[in-house]
NUKEDREN-254131 format. One record per residue (C-alpha): chain; x, y, z; residue number from 1; residue in three letters. Coordinates in nm, 3 decimals. Example, Ala and Ser with C-alpha at 12.3 -4.5 7.8 and 13.67 -1.06 7.14 Angstrom:
<rs>
- kette,X,Y,Z,nr,rest
- A,1.230,-0.450,0.780,1,ALA
- A,1.367,-0.106,0.714,2,SER
</rs>
This chain:
<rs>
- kette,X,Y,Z,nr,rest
- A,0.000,0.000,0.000,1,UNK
- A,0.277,0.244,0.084,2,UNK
- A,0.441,0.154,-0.256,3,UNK
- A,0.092,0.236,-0.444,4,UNK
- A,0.081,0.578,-0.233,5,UNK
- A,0.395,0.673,-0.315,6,UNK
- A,0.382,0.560,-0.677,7,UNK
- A,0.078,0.776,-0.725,8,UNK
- A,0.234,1.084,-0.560,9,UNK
- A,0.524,1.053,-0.741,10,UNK
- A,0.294,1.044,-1.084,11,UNK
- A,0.103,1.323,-0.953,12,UNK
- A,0.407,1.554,-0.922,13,UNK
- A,0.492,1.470,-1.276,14,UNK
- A,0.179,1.546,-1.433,15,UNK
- A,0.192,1.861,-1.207,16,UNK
- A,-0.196,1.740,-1.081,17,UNK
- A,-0.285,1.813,-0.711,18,UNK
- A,-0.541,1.669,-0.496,19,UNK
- A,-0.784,1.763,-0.233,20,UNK
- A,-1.041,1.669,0.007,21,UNK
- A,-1.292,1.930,0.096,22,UNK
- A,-1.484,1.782,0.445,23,UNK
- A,-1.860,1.839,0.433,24,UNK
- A,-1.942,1.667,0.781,25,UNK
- A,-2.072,1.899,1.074,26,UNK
- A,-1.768,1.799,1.262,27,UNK
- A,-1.506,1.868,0.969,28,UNK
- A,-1.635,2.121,0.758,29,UNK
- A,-1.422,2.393,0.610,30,UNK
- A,-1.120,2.158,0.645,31,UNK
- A,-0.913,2.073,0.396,32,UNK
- A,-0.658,1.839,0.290,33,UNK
- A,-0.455,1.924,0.012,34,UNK
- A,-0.149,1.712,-0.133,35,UNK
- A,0.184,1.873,-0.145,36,UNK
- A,0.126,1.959,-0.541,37,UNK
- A,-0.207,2.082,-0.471,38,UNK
- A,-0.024,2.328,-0.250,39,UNK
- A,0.231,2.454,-0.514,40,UNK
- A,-0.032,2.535,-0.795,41,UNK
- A,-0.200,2.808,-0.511,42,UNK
- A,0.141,2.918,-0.382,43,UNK
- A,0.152,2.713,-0.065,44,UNK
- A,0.366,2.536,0.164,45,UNK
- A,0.373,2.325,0.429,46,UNK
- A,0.459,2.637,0.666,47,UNK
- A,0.177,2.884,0.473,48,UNK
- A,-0.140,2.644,0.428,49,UNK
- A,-0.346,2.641,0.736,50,UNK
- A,-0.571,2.326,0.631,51,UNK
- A,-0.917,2.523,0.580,52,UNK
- A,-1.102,2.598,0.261,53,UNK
- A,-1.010,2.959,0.345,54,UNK
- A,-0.675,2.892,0.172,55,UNK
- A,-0.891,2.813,-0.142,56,UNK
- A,-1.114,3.126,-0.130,57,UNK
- A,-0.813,3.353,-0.054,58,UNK
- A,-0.702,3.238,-0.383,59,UNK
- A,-0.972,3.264,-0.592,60,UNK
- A,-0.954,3.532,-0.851,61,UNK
- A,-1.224,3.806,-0.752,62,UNK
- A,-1.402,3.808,-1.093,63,UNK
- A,-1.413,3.423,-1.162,64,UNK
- A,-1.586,3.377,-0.758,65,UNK
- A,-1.931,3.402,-0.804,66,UNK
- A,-1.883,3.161,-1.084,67,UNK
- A,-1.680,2.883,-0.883,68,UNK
- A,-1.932,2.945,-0.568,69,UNK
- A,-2.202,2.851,-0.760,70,UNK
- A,-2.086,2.512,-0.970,71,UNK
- A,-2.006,2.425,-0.598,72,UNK
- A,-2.357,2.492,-0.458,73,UNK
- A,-2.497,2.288,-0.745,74,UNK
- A,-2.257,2.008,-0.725,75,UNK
- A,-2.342,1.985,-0.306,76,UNK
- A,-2.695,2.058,-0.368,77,UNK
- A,-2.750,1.798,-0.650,78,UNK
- A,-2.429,1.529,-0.682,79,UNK
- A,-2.366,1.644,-1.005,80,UNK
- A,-1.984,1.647,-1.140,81,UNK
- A,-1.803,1.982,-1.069,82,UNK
- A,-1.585,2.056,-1.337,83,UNK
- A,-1.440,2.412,-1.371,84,UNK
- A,-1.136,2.623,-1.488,85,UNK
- A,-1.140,2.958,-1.330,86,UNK
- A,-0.829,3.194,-1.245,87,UNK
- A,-0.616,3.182,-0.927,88,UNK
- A,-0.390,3.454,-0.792,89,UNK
- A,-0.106,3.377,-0.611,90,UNK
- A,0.063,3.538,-0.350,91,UNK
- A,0.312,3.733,-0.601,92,UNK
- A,0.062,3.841,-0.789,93,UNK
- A,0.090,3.648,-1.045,94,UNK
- A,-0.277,3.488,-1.200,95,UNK
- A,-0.284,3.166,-1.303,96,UNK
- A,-0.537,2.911,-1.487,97,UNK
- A,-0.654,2.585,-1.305,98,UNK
- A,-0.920,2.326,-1.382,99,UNK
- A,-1.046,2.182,-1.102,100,UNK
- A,-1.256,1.824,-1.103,101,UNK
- A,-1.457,1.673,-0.800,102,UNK
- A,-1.724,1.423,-0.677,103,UNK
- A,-1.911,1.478,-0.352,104,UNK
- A,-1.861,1.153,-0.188,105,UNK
- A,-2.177,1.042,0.016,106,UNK
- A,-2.225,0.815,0.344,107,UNK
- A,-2.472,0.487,0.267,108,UNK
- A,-2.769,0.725,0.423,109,UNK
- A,-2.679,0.968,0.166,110,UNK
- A,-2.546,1.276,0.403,111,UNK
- A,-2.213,1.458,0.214,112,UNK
- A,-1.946,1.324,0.348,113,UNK
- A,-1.637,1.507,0.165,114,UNK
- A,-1.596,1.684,-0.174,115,UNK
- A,-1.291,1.450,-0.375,116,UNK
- A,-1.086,1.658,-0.678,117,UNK
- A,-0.794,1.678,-0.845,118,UNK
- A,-0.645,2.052,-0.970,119,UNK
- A,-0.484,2.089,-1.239,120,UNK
- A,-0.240,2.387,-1.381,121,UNK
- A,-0.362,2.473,-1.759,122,UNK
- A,-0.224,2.835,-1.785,123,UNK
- A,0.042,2.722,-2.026,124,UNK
- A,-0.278,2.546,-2.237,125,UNK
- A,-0.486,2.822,-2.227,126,UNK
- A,-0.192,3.057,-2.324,127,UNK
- A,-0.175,2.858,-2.650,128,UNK
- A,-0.554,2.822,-2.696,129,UNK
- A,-0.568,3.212,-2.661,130,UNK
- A,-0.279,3.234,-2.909,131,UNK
- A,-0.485,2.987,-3.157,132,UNK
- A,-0.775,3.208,-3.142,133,UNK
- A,-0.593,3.531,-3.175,134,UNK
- A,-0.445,3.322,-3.493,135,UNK
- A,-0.758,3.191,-3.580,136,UNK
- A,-0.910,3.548,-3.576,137,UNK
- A,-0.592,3.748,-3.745,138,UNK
- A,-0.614,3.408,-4.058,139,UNK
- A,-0.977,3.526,-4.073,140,UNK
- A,-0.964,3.899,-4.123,141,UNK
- A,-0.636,3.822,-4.380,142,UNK
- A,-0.850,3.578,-4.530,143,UNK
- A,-1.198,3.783,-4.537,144,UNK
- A,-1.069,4.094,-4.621,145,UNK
- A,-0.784,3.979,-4.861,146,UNK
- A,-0.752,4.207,-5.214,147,UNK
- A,-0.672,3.893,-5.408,148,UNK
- A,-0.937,3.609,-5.437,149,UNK
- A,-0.905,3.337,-5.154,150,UNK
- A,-1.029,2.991,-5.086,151,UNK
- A,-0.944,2.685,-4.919,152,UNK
- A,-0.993,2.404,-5.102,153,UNK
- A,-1.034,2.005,-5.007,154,UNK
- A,-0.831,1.766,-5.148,155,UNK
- A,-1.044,1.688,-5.342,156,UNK
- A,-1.016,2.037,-5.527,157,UNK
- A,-1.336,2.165,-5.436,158,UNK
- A,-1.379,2.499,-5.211,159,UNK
- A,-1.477,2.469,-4.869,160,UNK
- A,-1.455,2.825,-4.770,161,UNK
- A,-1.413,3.169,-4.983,162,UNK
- A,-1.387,3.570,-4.952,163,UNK
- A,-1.578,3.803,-5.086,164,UNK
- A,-1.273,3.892,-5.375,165,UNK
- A,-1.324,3.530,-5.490,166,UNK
- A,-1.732,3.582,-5.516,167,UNK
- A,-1.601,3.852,-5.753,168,UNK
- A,-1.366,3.692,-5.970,169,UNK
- A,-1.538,3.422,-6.001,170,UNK
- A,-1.923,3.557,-6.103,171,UNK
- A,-2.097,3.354,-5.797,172,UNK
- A,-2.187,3.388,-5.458,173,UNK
- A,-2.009,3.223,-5.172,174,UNK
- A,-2.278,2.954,-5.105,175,UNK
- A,-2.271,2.826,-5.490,176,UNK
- A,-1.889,2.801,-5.494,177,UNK
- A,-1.835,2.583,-5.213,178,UNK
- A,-1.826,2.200,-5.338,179,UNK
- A,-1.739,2.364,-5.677,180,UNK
- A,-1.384,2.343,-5.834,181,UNK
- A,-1.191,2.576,-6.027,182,UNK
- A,-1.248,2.331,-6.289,183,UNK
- A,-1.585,2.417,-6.293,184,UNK
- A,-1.482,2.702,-6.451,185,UNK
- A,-1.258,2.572,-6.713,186,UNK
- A,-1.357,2.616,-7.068,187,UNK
- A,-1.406,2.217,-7.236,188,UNK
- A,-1.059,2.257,-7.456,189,UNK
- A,-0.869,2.377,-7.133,190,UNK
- A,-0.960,2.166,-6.879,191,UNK
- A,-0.668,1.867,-7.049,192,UNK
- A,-0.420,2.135,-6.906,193,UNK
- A,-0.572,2.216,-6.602,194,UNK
- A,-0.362,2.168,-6.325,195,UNK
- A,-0.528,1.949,-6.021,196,UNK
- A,-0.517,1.989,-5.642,197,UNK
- A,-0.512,1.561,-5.659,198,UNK
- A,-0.148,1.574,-5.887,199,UNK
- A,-0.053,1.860,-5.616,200,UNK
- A,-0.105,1.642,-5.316,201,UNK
- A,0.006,1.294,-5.488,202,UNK
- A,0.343,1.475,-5.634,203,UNK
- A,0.380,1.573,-5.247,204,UNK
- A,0.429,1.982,-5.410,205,UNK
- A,0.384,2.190,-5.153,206,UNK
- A,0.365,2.537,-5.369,207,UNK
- A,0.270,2.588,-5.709,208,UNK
- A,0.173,2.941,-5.927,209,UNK
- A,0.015,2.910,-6.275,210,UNK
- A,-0.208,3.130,-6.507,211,UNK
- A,-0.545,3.040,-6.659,212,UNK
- A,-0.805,3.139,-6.826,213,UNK
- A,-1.129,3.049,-6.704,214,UNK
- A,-1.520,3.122,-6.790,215,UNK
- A,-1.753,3.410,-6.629,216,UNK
- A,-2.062,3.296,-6.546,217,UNK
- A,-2.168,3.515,-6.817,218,UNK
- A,-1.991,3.373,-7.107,219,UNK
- A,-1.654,3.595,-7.126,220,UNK
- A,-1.311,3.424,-7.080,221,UNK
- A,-1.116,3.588,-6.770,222,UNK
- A,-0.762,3.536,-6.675,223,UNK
- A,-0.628,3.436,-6.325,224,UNK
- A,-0.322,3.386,-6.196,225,UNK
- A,-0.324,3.121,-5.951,226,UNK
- A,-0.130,3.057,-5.639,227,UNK
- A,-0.187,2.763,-5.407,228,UNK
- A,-0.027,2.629,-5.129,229,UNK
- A,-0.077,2.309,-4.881,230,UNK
- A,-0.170,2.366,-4.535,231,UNK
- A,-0.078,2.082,-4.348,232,UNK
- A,-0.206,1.926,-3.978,233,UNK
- A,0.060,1.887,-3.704,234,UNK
- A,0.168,1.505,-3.821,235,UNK
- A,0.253,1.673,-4.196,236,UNK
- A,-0.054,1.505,-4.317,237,UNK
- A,-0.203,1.725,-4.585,238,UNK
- A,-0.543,1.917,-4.461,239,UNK
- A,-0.587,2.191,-4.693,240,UNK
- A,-0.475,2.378,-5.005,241,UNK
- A,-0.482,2.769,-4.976,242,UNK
- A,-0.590,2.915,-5.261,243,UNK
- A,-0.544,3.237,-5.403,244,UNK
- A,-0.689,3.371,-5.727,245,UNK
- A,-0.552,3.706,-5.877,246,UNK
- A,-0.765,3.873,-6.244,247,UNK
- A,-0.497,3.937,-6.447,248,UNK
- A,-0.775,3.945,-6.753,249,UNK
- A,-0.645,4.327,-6.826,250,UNK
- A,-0.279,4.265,-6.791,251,UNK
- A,-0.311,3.978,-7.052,252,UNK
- A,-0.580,4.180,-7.281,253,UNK
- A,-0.223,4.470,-7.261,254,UNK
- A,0.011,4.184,-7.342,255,UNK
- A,-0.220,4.059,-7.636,256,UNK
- A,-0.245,4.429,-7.739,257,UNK
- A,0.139,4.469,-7.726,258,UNK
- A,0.181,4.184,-7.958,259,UNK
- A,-0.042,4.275,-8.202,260,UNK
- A,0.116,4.653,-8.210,261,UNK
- A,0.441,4.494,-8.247,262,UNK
- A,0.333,4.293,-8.513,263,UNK
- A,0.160,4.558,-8.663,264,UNK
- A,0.438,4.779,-8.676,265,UNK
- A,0.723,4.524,-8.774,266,UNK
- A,0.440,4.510,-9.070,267,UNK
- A,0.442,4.870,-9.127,268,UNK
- A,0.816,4.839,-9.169,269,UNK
- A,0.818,4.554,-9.383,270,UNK
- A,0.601,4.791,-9.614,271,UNK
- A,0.796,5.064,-9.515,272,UNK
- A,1.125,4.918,-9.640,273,UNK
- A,1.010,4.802,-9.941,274,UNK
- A,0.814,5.111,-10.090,275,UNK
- A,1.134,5.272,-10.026,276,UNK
- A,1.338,5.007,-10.204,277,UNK
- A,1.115,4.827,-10.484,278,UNK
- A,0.945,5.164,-10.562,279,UNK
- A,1.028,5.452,-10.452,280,UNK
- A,1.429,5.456,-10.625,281,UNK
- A,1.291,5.328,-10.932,282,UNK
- A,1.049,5.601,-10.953,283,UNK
- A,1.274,5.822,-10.916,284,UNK
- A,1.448,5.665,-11.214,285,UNK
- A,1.151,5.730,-11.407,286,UNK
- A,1.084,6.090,-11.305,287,UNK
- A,1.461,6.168,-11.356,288,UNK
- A,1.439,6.015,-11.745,289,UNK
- A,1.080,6.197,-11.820,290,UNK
- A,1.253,6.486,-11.685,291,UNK
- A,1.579,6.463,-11.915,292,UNK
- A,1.338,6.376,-12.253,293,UNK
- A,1.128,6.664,-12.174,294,UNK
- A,1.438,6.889,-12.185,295,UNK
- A,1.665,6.674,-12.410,296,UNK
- A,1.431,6.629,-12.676,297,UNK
- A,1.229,6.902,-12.690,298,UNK
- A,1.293,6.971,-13.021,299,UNK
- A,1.222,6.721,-13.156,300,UNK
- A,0.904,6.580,-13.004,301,UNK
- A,0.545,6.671,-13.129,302,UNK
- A,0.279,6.895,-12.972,303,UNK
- A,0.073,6.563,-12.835,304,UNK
- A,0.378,6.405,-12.763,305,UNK
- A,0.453,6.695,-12.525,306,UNK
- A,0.157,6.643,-12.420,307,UNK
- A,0.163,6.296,-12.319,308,UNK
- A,0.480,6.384,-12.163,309,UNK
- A,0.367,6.620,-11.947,310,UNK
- A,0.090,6.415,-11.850,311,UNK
- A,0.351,6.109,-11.743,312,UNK
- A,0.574,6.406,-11.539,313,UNK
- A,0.274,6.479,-11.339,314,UNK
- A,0.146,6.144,-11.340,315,UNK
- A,0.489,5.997,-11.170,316,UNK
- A,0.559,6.321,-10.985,317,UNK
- A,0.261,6.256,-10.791,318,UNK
- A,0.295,5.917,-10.716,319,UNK
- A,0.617,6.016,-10.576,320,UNK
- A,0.481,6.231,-10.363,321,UNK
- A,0.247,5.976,-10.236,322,UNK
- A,0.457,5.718,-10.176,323,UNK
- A,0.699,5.984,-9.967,324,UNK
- A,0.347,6.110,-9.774,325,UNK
- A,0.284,5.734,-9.700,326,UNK
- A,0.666,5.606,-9.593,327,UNK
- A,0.621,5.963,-9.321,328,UNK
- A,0.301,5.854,-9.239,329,UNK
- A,0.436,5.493,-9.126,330,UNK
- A,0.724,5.662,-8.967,331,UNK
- A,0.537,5.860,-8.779,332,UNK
- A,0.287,5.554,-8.671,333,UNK
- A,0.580,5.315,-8.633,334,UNK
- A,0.635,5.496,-8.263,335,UNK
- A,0.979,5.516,-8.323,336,UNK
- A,0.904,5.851,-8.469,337,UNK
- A,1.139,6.098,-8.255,338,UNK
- A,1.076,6.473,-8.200,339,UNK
- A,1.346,6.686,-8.130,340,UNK
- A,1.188,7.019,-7.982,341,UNK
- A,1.355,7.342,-7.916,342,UNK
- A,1.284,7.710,-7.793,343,UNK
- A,1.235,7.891,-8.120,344,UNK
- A,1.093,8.202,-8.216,345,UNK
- A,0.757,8.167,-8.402,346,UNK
- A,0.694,8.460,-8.605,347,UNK
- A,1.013,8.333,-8.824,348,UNK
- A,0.838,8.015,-8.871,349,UNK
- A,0.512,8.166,-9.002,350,UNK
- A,0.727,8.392,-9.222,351,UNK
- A,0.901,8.108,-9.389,352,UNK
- A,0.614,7.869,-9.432,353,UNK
- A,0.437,8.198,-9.627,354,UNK
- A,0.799,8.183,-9.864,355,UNK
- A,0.749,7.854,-9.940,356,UNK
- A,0.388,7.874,-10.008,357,UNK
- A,0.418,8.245,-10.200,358,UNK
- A,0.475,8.100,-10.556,359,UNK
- A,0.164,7.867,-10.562,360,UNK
- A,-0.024,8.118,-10.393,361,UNK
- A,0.156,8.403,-10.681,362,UNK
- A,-0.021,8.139,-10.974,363,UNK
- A,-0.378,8.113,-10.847,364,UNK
- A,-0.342,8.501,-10.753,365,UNK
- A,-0.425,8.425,-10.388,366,UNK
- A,-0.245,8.667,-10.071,367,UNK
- A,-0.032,8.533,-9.793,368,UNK
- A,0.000,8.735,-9.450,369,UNK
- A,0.105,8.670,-9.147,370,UNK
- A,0.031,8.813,-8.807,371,UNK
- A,0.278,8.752,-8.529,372,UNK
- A,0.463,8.891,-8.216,373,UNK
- A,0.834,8.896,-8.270,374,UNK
- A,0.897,8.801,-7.930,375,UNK
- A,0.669,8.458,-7.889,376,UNK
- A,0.879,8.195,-7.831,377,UNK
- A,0.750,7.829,-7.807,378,UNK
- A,0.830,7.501,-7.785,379,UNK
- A,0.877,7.275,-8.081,380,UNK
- A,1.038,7.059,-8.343,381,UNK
- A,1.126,7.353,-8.609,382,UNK
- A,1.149,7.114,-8.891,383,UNK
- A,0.849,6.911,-8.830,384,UNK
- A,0.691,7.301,-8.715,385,UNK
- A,0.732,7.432,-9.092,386,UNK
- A,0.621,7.118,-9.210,387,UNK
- A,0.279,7.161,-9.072,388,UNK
- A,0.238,7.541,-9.144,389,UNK
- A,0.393,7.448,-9.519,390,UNK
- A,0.075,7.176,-9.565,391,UNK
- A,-0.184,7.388,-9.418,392,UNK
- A,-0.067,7.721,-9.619,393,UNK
- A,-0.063,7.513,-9.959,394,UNK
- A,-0.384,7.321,-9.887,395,UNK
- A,-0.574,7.687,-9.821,396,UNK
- A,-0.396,7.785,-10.153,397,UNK
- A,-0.457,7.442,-10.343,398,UNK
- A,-0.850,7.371,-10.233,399,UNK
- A,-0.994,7.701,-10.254,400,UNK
- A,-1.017,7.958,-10.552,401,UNK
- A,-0.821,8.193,-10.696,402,UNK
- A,-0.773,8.498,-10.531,403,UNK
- A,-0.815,8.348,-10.223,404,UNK
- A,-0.727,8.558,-9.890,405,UNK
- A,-0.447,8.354,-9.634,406,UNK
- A,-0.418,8.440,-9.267,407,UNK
- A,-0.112,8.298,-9.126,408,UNK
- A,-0.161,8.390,-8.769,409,UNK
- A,0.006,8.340,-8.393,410,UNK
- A,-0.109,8.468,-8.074,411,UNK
- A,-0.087,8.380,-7.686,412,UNK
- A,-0.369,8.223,-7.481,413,UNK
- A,-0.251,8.159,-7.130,414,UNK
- A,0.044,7.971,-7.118,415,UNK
- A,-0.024,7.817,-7.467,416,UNK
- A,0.035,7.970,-7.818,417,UNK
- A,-0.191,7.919,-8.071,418,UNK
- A,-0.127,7.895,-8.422,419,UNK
- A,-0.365,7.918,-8.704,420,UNK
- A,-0.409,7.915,-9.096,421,UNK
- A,-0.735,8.111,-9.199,422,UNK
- A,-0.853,8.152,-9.560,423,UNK
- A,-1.184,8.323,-9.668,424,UNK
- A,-1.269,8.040,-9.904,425,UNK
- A,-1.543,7.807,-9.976,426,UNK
- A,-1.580,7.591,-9.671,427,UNK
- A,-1.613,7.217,-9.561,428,UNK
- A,-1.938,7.088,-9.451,429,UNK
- A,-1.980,7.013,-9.141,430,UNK
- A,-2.049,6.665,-9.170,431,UNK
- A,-1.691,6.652,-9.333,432,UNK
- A,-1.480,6.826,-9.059,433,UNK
- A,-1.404,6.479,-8.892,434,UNK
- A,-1.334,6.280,-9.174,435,UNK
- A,-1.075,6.539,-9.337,436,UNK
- A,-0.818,6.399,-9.098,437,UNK
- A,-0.887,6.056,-9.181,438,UNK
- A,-0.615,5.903,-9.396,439,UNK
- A,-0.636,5.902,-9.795,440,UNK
- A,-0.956,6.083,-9.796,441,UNK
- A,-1.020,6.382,-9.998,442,UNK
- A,-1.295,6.647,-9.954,443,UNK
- A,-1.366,6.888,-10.254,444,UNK
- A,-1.320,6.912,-10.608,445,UNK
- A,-0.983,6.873,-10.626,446,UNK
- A,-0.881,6.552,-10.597,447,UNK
- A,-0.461,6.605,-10.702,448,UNK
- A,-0.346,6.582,-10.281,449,UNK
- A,-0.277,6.269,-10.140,450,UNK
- A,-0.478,6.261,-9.854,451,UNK
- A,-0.231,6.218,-9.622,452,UNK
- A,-0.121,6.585,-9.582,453,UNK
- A,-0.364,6.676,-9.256,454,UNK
- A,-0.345,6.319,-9.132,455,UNK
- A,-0.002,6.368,-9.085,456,UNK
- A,0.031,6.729,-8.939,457,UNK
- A,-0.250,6.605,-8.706,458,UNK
- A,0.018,6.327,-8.607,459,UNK
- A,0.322,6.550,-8.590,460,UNK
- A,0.113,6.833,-8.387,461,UNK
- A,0.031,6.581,-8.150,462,UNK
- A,0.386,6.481,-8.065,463,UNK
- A,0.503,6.836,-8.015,464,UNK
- A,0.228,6.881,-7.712,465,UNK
- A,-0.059,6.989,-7.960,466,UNK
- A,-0.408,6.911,-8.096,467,UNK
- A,-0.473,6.978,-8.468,468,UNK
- A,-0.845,7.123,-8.500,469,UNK
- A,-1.063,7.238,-8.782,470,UNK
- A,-1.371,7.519,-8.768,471,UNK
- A,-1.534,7.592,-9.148,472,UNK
- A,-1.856,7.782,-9.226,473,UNK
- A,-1.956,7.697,-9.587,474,UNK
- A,-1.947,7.982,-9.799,475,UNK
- A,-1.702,8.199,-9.534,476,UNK
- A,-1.433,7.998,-9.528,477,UNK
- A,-1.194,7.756,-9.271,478,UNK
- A,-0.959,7.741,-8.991,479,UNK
- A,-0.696,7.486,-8.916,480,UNK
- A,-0.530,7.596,-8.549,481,UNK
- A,-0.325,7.401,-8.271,482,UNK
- A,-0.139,7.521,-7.972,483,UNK
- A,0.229,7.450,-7.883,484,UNK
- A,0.395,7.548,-7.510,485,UNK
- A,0.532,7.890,-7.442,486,UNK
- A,0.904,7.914,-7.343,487,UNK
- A,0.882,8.118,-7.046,488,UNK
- A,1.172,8.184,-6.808,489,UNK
- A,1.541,8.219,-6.827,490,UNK
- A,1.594,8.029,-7.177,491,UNK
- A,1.326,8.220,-7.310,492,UNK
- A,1.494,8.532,-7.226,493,UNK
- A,1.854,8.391,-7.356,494,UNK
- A,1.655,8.327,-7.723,495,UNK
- A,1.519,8.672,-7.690,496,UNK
- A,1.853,8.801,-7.641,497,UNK
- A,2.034,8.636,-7.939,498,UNK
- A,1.735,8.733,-8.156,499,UNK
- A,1.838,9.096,-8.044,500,UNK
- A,2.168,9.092,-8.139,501,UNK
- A,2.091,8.925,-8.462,502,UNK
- A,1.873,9.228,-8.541,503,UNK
</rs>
């Protein structure tokens, strides 16, 4: 018997499990008897316990007491099993967790004779339950509130549990996807590819990212990149796959569209390369020679021969011009176009463009002007500048009739300068003003332009900062205008200077 007793103490001590015996009998009650682990758990000793259910009481923590003094009363009053954890505090203060379980035990006329338990210390358990829950609650407001779609799935592949981003991806609310798969979702031709939680789990792959495309509820193919990962229970065993769905449906829909303008413009330069090559020099060729016979043989060539010769010359000058329209019009839509801009004056621009337009505009008997401060300066490519003026002067020349007023004009409006070619001409309709700057299309009688000329200043104003526009009453004449930036500051003031000294 002493062997048993001291075996069970001993096991006691290991397990860190104290027992007591709480006397109900009139003779014995409030006394206790606690065993020497019972006594460490509350902070005891043999020298500081005094043997009474005081020592107990003292200990319990004040806002667990009403709670403990009740499952008592019941257990006395009714037999039942007493079973509680409450909070202790020890004599330094510091508050521990206990369980305690007991019996009353009764005499064979049924009076209480003593209340039989065992306490146990949990506070290192509930210290890692609380931790659990705090993780439990932190997984749940990363999972709930997560940017990306989220699910776990079963390993079976289908979802058990998703956010409200995954509801969204995926076209469906949160009761309909769980038991679904992703593969639900798959369209027919895909779903050969489709990778599977059941490979994942049988190749033992702990991580894996791919992208897919997958079917909207309403019909339209979405993209998702996919990233899952195994959760796994404390013996390794697999429990879960986290799953984590991202749309990527625009960045693919940019990649597609990246492509295709690569392709397209690898195109453009196939075309490019070999108008200039395969046409362009040998049409050259052919100007050069009708150029040389008209001169060459003058003499000696008849009146409709002349003719016919002048008609080729225009015919193949022309063309040339087209092709040369068309090869700057790819450049320009190839996007490896370049614009080199400077701080120039403007009026000199205007006043050149009007030099280079003065002898077409001399032959139809139409006036040039411009109208200019000398000292607005803006910012611009001058080349590809004079190009545009040059095209819109000519065109007011070319399209409208003779004697045809020109308005060459530049003027400031805020921190913008706008420039503008005015003529007192026929008009466009309105219902024309659009498709002017639509490539190869020609509005009017005259049909010798290319109609590429406005399609391409449009282009070339738009890559020095600007917007080409077009206003037109029929019968009063049009208006071409854009703005360009103003060089303000100390560069400006440097150009202004030089200009000075020039003059």
């Amino acid at each position: 018997v002493a062997a048993t007793v001291s075996l069970l103490e001993t096991a006691q001590e290991v397990g860190n499990i104290g027992t007591f015996v709480a006397w109900l009998t009139p003779d014995k009650v409030g006394v206790d008897e606690w065993s020497s682990t019972c006594m460490e758990i509350f902070g005891y000793d043999e020298t500081t316990y005094d043997g009474t259910n005081n020592a107990f009481w003292r200990r319990v923590h004040p806002g667990d007491l009403e709670m403990v003094r009740e499952a008592q009363r019941v257990a006395h009053e009714t037999g039942s099993y007493y079973d509680v954890q409450h909070r202790i505090v020890r004599p330094d203060g510091v508050v521990r967790w206990i369980r305690e379980r007991a019996q009353v035990e009764h005499a064979e006329d049924g009076t209480p004779l003593r209340f039989l338990g065992v306490t146990l210390d949990i506070t290192k358990e509930r210290a890692q339950e609380e931790a659990l829950r705090a993780s439990e609650a932190d997984f749940k407001g990363a999972f709930e509130s997560a940017a990306i779609g989220t699910g776990l799935v079963a390993l079976d592949g289908t979802l058990v549990r998703v956010n409200a981003a995954m509801t969204r991806i995926l076209g469906r609310p949160g009761e309909q996807l769980v038991s679904m798969s992703l593969a639900d979702f798959a369209f027919p031709e895909d779903l050969p590819n489709l990778p599977r939680v059941e490979s994942m789990i049988r190749e033992e792959r702990d991580i894996e990212s791919f992208t897919q495309r997958l079917r909207h509820p309403d019909g339209r193919p979405i993209w998702v990149r996919i990233h899952r990962s195994v959760i796994r229970n404390a013996d390794l065993s697999p429990r879960h796959v986290l799953t984590q769905v991202e749309d990527v449906t625009a960045v693919m829909s940019a990649r597609e569209e990246l492509v295709e303008a690569r392709l397209e413009v690898e195109a453009r330069q196939r075309i490019t390369a070999m108008l200039n090559h395969e046409i362009r020099n040998p049409l050259n060729s052919v100007v050069g020679f009708l150029e040389l016979l008209r001169s060459d043989g003058a003499g000696s060539l008849t009146e409709k021969q002349h003719r016919y010769l002048a008609h080729a010359s225009a015919g193949a000058s022309q063309l040339l011009e087209l092709l040369g329209e068309a090869l700057e019009m790819s450049r320009i839509s190839s996007r490896t176009f370049e614009i080199e801009t400077v701080v120039l004056e403007l009026a000199p621009q205007l006043e050149e463009a009007r030099a280079q337009a003065l002898p077409l505009a001399t032959a139809k008997g139409s006036k040039v002007t411009v109208d200019c401060s000398l000292d607005l300066l803006v910012v611009a490519d001058p080349h590809r500048l004079l190009q545009v003026l040059r095209n819109l002067a000519t065109n007011a020349i070319k399209h409208t009739r003779d004697g045809t007023s020109i308005l060459v004009a530049g003027r400031t409006i805020g921190n913008r300068a706008e420039i503008s070619v005015s003529d007192n001409g026929e008009g466009i309709p309105a219902d024309k003003l659009e498709s002017i700057f639509e490539e190869y299309v020609q509005v009017g009688a005259d049909r010798s332009g290319t109609g590429l000329g406005l399609p391409i200043c449009r282009q070339l104003t738009r890559l020095m900062g600007g917007e080409l526009l077009v206003s037109s009453t029929v019968g009063e004449g049009t208006t071409f205008s854009f703005t360009l930036p103003i060089a303000t500051g100390c560069v400006a003031a440097a150009v202004l200077g030089t200009a000075s000294d020039r003059g």
